[in-house]
N, C-alpha and C positions, 0 to 999 in steps of 0.2 A: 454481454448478453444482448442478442438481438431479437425483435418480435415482431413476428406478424401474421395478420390475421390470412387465411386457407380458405377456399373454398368446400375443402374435401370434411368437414361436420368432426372432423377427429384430429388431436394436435398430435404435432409430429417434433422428432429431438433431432439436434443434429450438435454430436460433442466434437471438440477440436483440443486437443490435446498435442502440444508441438517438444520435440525433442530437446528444447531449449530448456525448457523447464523442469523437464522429468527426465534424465537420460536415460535412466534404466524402463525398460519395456515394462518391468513388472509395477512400477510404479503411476506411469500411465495408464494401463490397464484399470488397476485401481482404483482412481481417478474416473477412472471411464464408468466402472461399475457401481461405483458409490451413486454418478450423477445420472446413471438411468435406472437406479432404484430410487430414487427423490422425486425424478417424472413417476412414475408408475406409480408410486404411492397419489402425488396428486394428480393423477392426469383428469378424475373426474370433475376438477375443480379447475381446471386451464380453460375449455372450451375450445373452442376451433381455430387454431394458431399452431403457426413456425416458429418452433424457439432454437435458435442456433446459441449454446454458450461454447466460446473460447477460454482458457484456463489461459492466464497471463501471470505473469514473476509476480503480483501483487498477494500479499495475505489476501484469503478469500476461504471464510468456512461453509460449511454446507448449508447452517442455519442460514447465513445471508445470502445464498441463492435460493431457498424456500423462500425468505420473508422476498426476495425480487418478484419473482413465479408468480404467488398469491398475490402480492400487491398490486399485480401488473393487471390484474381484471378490471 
C-alpha cells in the first residue's frame, strides 16, 4: 500500500489487482469490489490522499488493510 498526500481536498483509490494472483476475472473483480467498499465506508476518515494498494501472493485480509488506512492518519 502506497500513500500520499493530493492536493485536490478528497482521497482518491487506485486498486492493482495482477493476473498472477487471481487468474480468474471473477475473482479479481472481487477483490476489486470488496477493497473499494472498505474506501467508501472510510473515506471520511482518510483525509486528502493517494492511496494506491497492490494485492500481492502474501495472506492479506481486509481487516488489516482497514487497521493500515486508519492507522495511517
Amino acid at each position: 500500500m502506497l500513500l500520499r498526500v493530493n492536493p485536490f481536498g478528497v482521497p482518491r483509490l487506485g486498486v492493482i489487482v495482477p493476473k498472477r494472483v487471481f487468474p480468474r476475472a471473477v475473482d479479481r473483480n472481487r477483490t476489486k469490489r470488496v477493497l473499494r467498499e472498505l474506501f467508501r465506508t472510510l473515506q471520511g476518515r482518510l483525509g486528502s490522499r493517494d492511496i494506491l494498494i497492490r494485492v500481492t501472493g502474501s495472506k492479506l485480509t481486509v481487516a488489516d488493510v482497514a487497521q493500515s488506512l486508519v492507522g495511517s492518519q
